[in-house]
C-alpha positions in Angstrom: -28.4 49.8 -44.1 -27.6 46.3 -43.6 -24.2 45.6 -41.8 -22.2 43.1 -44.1 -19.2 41.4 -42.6 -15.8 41.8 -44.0 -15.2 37.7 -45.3 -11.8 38.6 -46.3 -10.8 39.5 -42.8 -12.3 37.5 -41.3 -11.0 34.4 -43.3 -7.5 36.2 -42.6 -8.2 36.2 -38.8 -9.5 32.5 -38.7 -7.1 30.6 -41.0 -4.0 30.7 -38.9 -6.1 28.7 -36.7 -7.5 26.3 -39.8 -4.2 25.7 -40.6 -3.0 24.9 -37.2 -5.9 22.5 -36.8 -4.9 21.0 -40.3 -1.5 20.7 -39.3 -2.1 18.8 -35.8 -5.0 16.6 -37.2 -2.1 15.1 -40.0 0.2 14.7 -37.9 2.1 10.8 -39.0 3.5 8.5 -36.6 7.3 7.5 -37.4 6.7 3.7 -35.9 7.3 0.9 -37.4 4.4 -1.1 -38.6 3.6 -3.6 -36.1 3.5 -7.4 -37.3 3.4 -10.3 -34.3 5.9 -12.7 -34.5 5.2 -16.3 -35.9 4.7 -18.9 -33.6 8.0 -20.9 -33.0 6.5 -24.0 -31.9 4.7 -27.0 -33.6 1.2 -26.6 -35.1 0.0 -29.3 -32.6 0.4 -30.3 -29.2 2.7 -33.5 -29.3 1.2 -37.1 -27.9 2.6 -38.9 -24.5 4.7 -40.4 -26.7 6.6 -36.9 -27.4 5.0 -37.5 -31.5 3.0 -35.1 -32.9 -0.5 -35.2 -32.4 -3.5 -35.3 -34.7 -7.1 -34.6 -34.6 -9.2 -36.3 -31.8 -9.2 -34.8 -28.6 -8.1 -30.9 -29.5 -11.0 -29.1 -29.2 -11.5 -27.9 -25.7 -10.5 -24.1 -24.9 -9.9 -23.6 -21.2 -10.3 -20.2 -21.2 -13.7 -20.3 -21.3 -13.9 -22.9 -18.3 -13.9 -21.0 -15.6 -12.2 -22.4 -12.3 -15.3 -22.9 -10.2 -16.3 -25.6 -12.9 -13.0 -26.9 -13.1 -12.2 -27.2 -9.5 -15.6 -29.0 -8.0 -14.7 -30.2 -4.8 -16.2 -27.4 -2.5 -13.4 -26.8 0.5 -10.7 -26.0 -2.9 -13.5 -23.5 -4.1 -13.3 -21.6 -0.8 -9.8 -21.4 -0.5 -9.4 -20.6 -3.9 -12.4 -17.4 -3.7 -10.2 -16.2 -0.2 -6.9 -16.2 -2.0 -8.2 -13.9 -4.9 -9.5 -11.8 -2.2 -6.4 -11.6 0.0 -3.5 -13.2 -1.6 -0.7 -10.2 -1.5 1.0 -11.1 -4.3 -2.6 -10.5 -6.4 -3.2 -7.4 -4.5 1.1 -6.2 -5.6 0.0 -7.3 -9.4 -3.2 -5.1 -9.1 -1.7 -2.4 -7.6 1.1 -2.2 -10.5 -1.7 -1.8 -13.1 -3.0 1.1 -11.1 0.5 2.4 -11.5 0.9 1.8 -15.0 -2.8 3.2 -15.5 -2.1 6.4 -13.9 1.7 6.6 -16.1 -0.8 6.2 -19.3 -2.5 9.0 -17.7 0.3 11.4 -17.7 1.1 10.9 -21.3 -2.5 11.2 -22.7 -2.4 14.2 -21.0 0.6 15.2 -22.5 -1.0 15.7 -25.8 -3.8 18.6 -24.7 -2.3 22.1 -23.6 -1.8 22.8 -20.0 -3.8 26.0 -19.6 -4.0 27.8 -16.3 -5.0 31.5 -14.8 -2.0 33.8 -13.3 -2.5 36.7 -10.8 0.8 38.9 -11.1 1.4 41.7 -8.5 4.7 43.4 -8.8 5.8 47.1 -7.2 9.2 48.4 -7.3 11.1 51.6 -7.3 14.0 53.0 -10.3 16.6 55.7 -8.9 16.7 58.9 -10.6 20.0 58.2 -12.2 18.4 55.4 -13.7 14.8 56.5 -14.4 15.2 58.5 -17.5 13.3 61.8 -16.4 16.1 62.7 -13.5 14.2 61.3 -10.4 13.4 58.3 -9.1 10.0 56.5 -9.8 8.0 54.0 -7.6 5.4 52.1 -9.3 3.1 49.1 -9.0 2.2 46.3 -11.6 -1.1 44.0 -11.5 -1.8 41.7 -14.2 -4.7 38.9 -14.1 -4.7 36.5 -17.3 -4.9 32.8 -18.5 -1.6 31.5 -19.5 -1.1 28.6 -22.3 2.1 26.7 -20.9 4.6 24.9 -23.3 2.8 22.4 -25.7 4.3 20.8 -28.0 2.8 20.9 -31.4 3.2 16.7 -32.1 3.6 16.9 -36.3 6.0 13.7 -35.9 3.8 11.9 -33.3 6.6 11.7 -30.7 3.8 12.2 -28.1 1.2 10.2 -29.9 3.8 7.0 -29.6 4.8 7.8 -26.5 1.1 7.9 -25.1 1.1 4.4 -27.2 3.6 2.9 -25.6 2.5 3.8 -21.8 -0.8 2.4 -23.2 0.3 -0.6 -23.8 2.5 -1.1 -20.7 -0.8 -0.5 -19.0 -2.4 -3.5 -20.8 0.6 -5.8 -20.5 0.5 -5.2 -16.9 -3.1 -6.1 -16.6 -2.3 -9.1 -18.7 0.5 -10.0 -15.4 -2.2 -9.5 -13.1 -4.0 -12.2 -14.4 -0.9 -14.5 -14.7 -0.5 -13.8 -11.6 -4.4 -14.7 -10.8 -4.0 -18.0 -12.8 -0.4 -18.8 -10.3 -2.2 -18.2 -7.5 -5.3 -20.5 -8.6 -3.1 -23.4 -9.3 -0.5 -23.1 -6.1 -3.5 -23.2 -3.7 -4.4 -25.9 -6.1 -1.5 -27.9 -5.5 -1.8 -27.2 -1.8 -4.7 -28.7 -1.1 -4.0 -31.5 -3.1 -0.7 -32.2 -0.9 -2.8 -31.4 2.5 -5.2 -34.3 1.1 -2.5 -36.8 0.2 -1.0 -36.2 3.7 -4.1 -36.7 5.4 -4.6 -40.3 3.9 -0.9 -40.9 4.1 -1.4 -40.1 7.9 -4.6 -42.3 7.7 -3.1 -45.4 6.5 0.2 -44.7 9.0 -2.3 -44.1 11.9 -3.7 -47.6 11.0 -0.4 -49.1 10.6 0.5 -47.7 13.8 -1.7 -49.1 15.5 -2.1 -52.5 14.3 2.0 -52.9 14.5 1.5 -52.0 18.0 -1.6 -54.6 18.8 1.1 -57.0 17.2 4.3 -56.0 19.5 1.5 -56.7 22.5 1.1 -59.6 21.2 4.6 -60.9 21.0 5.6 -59.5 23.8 2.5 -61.1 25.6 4.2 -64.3 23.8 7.7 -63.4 24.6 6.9 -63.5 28.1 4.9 -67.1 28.5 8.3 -68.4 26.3 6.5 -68.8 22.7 8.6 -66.5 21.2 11.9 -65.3 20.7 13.4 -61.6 22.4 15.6 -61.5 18.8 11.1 -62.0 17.0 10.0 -59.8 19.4 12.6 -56.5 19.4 12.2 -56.7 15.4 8.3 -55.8 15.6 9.2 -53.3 18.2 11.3 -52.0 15.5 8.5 -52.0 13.2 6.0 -50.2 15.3 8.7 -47.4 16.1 9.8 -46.8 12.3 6.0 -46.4 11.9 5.5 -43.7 14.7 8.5 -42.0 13.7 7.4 -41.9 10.0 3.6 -40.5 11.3 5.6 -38.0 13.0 7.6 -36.9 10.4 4.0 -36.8 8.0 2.3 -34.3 10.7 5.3 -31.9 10.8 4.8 -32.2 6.4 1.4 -31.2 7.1 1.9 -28.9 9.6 4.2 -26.9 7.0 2.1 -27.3 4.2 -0.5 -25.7 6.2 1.5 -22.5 6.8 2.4 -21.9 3.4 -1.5 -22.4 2.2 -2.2 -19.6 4.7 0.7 -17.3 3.0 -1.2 -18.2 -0.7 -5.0 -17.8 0.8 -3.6 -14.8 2.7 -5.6 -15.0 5.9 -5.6 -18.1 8.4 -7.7 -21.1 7.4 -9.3 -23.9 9.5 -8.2 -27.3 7.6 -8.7 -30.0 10.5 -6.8 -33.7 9.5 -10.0 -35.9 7.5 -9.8 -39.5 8.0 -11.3 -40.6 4.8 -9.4 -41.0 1.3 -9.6 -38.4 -1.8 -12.1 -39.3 -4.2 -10.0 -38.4 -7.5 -12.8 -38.0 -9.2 -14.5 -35.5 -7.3 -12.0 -32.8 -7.0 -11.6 -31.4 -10.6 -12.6 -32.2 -14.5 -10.9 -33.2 -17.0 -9.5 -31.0 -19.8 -8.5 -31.8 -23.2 -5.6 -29.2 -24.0 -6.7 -27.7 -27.7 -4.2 -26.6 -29.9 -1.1 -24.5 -29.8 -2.4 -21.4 -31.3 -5.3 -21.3 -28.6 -2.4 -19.7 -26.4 -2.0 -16.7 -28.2 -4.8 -15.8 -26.6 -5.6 -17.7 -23.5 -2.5 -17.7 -21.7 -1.7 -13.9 -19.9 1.8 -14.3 -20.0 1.8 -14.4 -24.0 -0.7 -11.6 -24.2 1.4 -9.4 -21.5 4.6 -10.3 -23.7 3.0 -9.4 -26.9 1.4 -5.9 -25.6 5.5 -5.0 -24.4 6.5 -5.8 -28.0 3.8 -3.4 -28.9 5.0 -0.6 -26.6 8.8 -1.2 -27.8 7.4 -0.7 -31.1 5.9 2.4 -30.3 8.7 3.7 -28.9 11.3 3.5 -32.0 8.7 5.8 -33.6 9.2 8.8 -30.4 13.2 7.8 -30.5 12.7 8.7 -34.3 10.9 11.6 -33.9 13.4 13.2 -31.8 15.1 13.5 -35.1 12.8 16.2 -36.5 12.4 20.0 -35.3 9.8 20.1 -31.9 7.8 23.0 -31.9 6.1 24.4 -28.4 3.7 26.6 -27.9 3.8 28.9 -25.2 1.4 32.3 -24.4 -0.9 34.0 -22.3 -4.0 36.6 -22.5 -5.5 38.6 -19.8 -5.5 42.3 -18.5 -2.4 44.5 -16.8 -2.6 48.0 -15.4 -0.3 49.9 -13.2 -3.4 50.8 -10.9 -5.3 47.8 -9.4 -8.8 50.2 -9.6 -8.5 50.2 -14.0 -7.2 46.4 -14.1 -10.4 45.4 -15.4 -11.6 48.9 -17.4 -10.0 50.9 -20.2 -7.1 49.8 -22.1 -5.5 47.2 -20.3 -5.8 44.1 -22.5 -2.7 42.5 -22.5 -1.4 39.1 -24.6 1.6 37.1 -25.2 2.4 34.3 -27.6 5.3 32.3 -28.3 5.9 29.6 -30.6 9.3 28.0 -29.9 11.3 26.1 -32.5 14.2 23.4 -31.6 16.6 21.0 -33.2 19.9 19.7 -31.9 22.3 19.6 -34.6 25.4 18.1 -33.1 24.8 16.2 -29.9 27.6 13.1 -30.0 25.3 10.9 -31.3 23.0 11.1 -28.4 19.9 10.3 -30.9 21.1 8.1 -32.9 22.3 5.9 -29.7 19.0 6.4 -28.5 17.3 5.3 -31.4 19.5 2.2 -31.3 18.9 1.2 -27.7 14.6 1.1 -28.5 15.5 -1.3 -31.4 17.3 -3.2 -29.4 15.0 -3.1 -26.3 11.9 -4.3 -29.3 14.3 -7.7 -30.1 14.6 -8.4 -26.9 10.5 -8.0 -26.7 10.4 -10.1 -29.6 12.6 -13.1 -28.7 10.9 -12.7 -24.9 7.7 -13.7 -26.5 8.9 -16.3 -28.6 10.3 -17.4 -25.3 6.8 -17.0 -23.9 5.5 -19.3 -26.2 8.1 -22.0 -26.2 7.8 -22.0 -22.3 3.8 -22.3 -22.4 4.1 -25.0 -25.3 6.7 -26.9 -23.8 4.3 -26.1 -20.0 1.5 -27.8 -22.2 3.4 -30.6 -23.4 5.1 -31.6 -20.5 1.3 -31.5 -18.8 0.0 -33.9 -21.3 3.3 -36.1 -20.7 2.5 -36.3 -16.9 -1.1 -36.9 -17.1 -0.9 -40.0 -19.3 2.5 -41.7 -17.7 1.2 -40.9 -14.1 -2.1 -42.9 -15.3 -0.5 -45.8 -16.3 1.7 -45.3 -13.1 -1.5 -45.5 -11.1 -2.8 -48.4 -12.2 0.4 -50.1 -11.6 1.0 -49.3 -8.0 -2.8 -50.0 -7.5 -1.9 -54.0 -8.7 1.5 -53.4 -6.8 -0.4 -52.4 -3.4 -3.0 -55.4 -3.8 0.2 -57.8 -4.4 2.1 -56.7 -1.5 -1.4 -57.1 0.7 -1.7 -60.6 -0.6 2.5 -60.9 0.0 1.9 -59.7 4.4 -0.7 -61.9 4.2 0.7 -64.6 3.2 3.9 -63.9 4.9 2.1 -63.5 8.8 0.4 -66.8 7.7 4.0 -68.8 7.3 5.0 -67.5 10.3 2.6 -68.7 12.4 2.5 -72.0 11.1 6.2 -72.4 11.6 7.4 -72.2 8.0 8.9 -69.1 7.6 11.4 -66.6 10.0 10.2 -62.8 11.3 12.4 -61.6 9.3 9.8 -62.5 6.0 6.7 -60.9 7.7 8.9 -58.2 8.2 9.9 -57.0 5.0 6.5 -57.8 3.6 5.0 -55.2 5.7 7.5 -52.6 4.7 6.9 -53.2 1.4 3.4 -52.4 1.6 3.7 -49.7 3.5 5.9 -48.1 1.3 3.8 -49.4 -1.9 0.8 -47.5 0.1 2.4 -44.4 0.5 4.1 -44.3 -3.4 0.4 -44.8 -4.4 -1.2 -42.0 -2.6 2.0 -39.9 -3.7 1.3 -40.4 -7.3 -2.2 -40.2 -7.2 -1.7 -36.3 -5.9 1.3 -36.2 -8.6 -1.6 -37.2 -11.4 -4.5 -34.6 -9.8 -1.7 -32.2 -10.2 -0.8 -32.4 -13.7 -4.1 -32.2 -14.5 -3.6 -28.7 -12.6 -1.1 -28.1 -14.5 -2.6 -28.3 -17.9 -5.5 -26.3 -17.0 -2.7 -23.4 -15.4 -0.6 -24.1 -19.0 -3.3 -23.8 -21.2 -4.4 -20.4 -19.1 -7.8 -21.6 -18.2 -9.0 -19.2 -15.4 -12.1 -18.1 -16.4 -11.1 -14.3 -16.9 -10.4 -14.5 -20.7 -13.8 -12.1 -21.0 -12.2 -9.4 -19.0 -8.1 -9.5 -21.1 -7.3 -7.8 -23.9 -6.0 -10.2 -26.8 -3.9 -8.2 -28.9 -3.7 -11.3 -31.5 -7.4 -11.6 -32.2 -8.0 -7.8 -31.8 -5.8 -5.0 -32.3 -6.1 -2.6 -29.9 -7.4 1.1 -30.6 -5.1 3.5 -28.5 -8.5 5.7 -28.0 -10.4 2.6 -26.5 -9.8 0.8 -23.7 -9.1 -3.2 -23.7 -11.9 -5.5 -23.4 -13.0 -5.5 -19.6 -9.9 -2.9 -18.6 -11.3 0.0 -17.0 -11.4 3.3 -19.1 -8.6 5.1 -18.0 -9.2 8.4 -20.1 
């Protein structure tokens, strides 16, 4: 005869488990729905002029020019590849997203039961007073099972949120590590620009210097056959030691400049004095700066802001979940027998299971404080972003401002530095024919000094704000490895676009 099975037992026996499997797969999450904030800045970038812009030149995206095409001259390019291979402040930002990796870690892992094998072994005697059958009784105890440790069954998805929000710390704090990768980029930036313009400062002092001490040679020579005065000839010995003391003062600028590009690269560097000018043009490209909205996703300080509104978020649905019961799991199955020989035969299957129920009913207002503090801690999330953005727009703007004014400065001192040539010129010229006093020559020559050295100062001041704007408008290269939460919202059971896995 055929052997039929029993349906109606053994739909009895499997739909506590159907039901429990129902139960955990509905389970709703009590946070809030999640809308980003609007930006609080202009639609467009505003003109040199502080007006708003329009059309024309907003259509570059630096994020997708990476910084060995923006930075061409080849000595930046090496120190900028050592710094993102040994600059401690990168390594600290990296080593914080392994931190908050391995945090999201422990509360993914908070969702699965922790289940692990126990090996009991337990031997003690009763007295006969106390043993029930008037004598006393030794006996052993051996149990072997697998145990199911407290779980907690997550119906109000305080665990789900909770996971969420350790999620997306881990995100924002990959988002920091490439702010801080985009810092790093444009300080060694601006250090080698200001190594450069004290190297060609030091040029054209080093010339100075030496063709204001050919001239007190010369006077003195003509001081001492009686051609000239002592007062002529101690005021272009003054000359000649204002410039030593002012080359001086350049190398010990350099000197210190040099120390703090080995703290950024992170390893020493060899960056001997070159006696030849910066060619503007060959040291970086130009970059028109887009539009506004471009930094919602480009710039990693917006996107690390914007995934810590998403965790605070996240967490006002665990602090409201604390409100409902939480129900645990606890239980074990294996075999116990008071002879270690039958611990495996005979009767000896042995089980336990306990489902544990809890919900505070008077604490002092503990949840409801609690519940308070994550709001508060999501405004604060939500004004640091809006803060985020008005710092990059204004970052933006202010890089724009520089470039054009710093231009126009340029040209100026260019004309200024090929007047006050024509002005020592003329100047040396009226002195030795007798028309003019020292004193004339003199100042002419400190004036173009100081016109040479303003020039070469404001040509770095105009390479770096074109630094700047490529550092504002978060142009590193790396947007194809950072999570955008703007464009994309992110999947809690995915990882991020170019984030490792960390499942």
């Amino acid at each position: 005869m055929i052997h039929r099975p029993d349906f109606a037992a053994l739909t009895a026996r499997r739909l506590p488990l159907a039901v429990l499997v129902a139960l955990l797969a509905g389970c709703v999450s009590l946070a809030p729905p999640y809308e980003p904030p609007p930006m609080p800045v202009p639609a467009t970038f505003p003109d040199a002029s502080g007006n708003p812009a329009t059309g024309g030149e907003h259509t570059a995206n630096a994020a997708l020019i990476g910084w060995q095409d923006y930075f061409t001259d080849p000595t930046l390019q090496t120190l900028i590849a050592d710094a993102l291979d040994y600059n401690r402040d990168l390594r600290l930002a990296i080593q914080r997203v392994d931190e908050a990796r391995a945090m999201y870690g422990i509360r993914r892992a908070d969702q699965f039961p922790t289940i692990g094998v126990e090996a009991d072994l337990a031997r003690a005697r009763v007295p006969a007073d106390l043993s029930g059958v008037g004598r006393s009784v030794t006996g052993n105890q051996f149990q072997v099972g697998v145990g199911l440790a407290s779980w907690e069954l997550d119906f109000w998805g305080r665990v789900a949120n909770l996971k969420e929000a350790a999620l997306q710390n881990y995100l924002a704090s990959d988002a920091a590590r490439q702010a801080v990768t985009l810092t790093v980029i444009e300080q060694v930036a601006n250090s080698y620009l200001s190594l450069r313009e004290l190297d060609e400062r030091i040029m054209l002092m080093n010339e100075t210097i030496a063709s204001r001490e050919k001239s007190y040679r010369i006077f003195k020579r003509r001081y001492e056959v009686g051609s000239t005065s002592r007062l002529d000839l101690k005021q272009v010995e003054t000359l000649w030691r204002q410039a030593v003391a002012l080359g001086a003062q350049l190398q010990q600028q350099r000197a210190t400049r040099v120390n703090a590009l080995q703290v950024l690269v992170g390893k020493p560097v060899e960056l001997p004095h070159e006696d030849i000018r910066l060619d503007d043009n060959a040291v970086m490209a130009d970059l028109p700066p887009g539009l506004p909205s471009d930094l919602l996703v480009n710039r990693p300080d917006i996107v690390a802001a914007e995934f810590q509104l998403r965790a605070a978020n996240a967490n006002i649905g665990a602090a409201r979940a604390e409100f409902f019961p939480k129900i645990t799991l606890t239980g074990s199955f294996g075999t116990a027998s008071a002879q270690l020989d039958s611990l495996f035969t005979g009767p000896s299957r042995a089980w336990s299971f306990g489902p544990t129920v809890s919900l505070p009913i008077f604490d002092m207002g503990r949840r409801e404080a609690n519940l308070d503090a994550t709001k508060a801690q999501r405004d604060q999330a939500v004004t640091s972003y809006e803060l985020a953005v008005q710092s990059a727009f204004r970052d933006v703007a202010d890089a724009i401002a520089a470039r054009q004014w710093l231009a126009e400065q340029v040209d100026a001192l260019r004309a200024t530095e090929k007047a006050q040539a024509e002005r020592a010129r003329l100047a040396q010229m009226r002195y030795d024919h007798g028309a003019s006093p020292f004193l004339e020559v003199l100042d002419a020559q400190r004036d173009l000094l100081a016109a040479q050295q303003q020039l070469v100062e404001t040509r770095r001041a105009l390479l770096s704000s074109r630094v700047a704007l490529y550092s504002a408008l978060g142009g590193s290269g790396f947007r194809n490895d950072v999570a955008t939460p703007s464009a994309t919202p992110v999947n809690p059971a995915a990882p991020a676009a170019g984030v490792q896995n960390p499942s």
